[in-house]
C-alpha positions as CSV (number, residue, x, y, z in Angstrom):
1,X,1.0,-15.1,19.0
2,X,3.4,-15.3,22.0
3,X,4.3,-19.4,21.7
4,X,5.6,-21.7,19.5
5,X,5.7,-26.0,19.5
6,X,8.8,-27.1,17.6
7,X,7.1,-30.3,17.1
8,X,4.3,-29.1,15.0
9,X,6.7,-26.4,13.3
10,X,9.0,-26.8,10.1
11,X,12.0,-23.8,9.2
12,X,11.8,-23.6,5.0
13,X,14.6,-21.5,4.0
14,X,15.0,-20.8,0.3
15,X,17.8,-20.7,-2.2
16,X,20.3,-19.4,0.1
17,X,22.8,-20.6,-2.9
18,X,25.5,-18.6,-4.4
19,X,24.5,-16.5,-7.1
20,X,21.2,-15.8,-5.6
21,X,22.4,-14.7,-1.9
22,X,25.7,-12.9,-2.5
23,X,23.8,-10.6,-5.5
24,X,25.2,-6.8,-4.3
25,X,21.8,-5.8,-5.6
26,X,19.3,-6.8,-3.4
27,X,17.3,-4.9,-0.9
28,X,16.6,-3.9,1.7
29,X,18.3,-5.9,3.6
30,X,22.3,-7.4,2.1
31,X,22.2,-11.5,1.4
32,X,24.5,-11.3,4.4
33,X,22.2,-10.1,6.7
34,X,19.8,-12.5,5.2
35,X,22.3,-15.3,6.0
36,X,23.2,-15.0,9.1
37,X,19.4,-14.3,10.2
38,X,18.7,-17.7,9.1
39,X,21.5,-18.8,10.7
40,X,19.9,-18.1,13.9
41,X,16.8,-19.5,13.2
42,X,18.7,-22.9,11.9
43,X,20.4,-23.1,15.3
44,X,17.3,-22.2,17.4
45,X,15.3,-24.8,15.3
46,X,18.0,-27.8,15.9
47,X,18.3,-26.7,19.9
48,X,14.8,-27.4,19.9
49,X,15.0,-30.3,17.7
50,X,12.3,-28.7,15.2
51,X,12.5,-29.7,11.6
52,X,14.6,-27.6,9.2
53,X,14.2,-27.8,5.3
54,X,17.2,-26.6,3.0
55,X,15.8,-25.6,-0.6
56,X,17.8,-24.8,-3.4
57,X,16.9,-24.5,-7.0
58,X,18.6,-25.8,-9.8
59,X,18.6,-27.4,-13.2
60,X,20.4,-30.6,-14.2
61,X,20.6,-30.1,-18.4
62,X,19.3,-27.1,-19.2
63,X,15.9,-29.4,-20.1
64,X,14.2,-29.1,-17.1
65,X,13.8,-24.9,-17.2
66,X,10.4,-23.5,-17.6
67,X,10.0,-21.8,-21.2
68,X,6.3,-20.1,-21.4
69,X,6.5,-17.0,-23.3
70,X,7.2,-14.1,-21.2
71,X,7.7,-10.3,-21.5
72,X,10.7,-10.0,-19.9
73,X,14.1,-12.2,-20.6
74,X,15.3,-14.8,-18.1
75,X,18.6,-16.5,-17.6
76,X,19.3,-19.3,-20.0
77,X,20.2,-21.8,-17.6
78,X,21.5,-24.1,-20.6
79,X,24.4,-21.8,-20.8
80,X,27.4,-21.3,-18.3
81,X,26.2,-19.3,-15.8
82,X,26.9,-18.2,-12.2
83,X,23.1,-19.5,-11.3
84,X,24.1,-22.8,-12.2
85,X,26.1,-23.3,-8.9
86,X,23.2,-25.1,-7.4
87,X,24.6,-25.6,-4.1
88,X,24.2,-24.3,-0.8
89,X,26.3,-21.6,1.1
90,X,28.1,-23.3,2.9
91,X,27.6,-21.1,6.5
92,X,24.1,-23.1,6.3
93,X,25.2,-26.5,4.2
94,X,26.0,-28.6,7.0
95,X,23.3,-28.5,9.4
96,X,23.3,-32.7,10.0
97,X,19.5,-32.7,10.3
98,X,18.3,-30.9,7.6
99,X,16.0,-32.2,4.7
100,X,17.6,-30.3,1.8
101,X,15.1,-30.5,-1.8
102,X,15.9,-29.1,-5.0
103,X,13.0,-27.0,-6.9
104,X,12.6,-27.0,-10.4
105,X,10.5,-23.7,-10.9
106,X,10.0,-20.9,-8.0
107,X,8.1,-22.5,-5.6
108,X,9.5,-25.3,-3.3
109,X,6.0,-27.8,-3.3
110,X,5.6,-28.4,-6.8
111,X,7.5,-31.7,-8.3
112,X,9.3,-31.7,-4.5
113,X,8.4,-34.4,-1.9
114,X,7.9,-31.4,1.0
115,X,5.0,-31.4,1.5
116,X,5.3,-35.0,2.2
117,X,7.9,-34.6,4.6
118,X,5.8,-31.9,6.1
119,X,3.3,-34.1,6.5
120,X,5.1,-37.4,8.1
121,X,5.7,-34.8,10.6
122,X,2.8,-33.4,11.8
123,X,3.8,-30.3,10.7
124,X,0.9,-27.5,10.7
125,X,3.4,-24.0,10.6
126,X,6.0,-23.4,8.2
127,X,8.3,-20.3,9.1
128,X,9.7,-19.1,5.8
129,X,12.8,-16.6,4.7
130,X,15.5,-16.4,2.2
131,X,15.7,-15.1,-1.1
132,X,14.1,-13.7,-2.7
133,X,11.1,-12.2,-1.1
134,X,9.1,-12.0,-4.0
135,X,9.5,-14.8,-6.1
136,X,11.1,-18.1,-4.1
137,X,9.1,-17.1,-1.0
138,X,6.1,-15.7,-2.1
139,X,5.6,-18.8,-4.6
140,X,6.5,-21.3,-1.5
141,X,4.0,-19.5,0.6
142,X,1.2,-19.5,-1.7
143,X,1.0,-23.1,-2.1
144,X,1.7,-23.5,1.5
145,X,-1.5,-21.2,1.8
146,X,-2.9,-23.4,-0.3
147,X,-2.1,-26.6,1.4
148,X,-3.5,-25.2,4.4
149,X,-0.5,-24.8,6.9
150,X,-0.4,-21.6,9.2
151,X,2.6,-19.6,8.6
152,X,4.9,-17.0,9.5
153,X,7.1,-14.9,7.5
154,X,10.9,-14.0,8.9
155,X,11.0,-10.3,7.4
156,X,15.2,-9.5,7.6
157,X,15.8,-12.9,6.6
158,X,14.1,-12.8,3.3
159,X,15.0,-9.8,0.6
160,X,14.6,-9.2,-2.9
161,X,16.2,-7.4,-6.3
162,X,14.3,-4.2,-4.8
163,X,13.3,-2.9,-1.6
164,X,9.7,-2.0,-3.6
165,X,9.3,-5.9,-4.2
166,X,10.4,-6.9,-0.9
167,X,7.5,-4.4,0.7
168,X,5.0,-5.2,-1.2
169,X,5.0,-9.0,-0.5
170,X,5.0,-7.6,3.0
171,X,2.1,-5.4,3.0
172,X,-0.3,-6.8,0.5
173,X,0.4,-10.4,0.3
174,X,1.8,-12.2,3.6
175,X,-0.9,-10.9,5.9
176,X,-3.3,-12.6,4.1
177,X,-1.5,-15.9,4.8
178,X,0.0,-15.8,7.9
179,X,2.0,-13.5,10.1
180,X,5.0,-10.9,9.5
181,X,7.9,-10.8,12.5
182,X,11.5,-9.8,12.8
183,X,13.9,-12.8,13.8
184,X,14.4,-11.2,17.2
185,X,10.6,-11.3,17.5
186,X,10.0,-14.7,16.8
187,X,13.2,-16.3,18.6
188,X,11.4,-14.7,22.3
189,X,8.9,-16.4,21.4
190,X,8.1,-19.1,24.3
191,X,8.3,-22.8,23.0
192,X,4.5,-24.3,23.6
193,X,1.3,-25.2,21.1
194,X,0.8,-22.4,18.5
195,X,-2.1,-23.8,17.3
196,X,-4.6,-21.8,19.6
197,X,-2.4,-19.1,18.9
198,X,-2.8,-18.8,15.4
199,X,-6.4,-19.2,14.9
């Protein structure tokens, strides 16, 4: 692929939020790095007027958390906790034509109008990134699989708790959905129809 058309092309970045992207944890690459990769891509998206969608996640009482039985504990988002700062950093917050959605659950289609939005748009490729690589992104791309758009996945301007989760979404999972490039890779990339390209 060596072109991209703005116009048929949505940026989803995901839960770049405190508490998620300022973790000192995560790996390989620092929620810094993360940040100001998507910055970039923000800025190249609204210089080419291309569609840009903000998710966060967040609860609203505590009510709305997903409880199945599971094998390993999860934060109780009923209680005071950091995660509960649902908002967006503000080095990306105030990007005047971004759609921003609030998920409920890991994945940014479910119970959210996007891919509605998507839609209205014409939108056939989603580029994705943020945080983390496993779990917000993976989950987004595998109904965006799903719903049949082409993607492509920003790889330092996602990351995850390890570097082992990170690479395995890499390896194993996104190539079967779409395609893996660097930001520097996909901001050379000429502005025309990526359809033909893709397929």
């Amino acid at each position: 692929m060596t072109t991209i058309d703005y116009a048929k092309t949505a940026l989803v970045v995901i839960d770049l939020q405190p508490g998620i992207a300022d973790r000192p944890t995560l790996a390989p690459h620092a929620g810094e790095t993360v940040v100001q990769n998507a910055q970039q891509l923000i800025e190249d998206f609204e210089a080419h007027q291309g569609f840009v969608v903000l998710v966060n996640v967040g609860v609203t009482d505590g009510q709305d958390q997903l409880t199945p039985n599971l094998g390993e504990r999860t934060p109780d988002y009923r209680q005071p906790s950091p995660l509960l700062n649902t908002r967006l950093l503000a080095e990306i917050a105030n990007y005047k034509n971004a759609h921003q959605i609030t998920k409920r659950q890991w994945g940014a289609f479910y119970g959210t109008d996007l891919d509605l939005q998507l839609r209205r748009r014409g939108i056939e490729t989603i580029v994705l990134c943020g945080i983390s690589t496993n779990i917000g992104v993976e989950s987004t791309a595998r109904d965006a699989f799903e719903h049949n758009y082409h993607q492509i996945f920003i790889e330092d301007a996602m990351t995850a708790s390890t570097a082992i989760e990170h690479q395995h979404s890499l390896q194993y999972i996104f190539p079967r959905m779409g395609q893996v490039m660097s930001t520097t890779t996909f901001l050379e990339l000429e502005n025309s129809d990526i359809e033909s390209q893709i397929r």
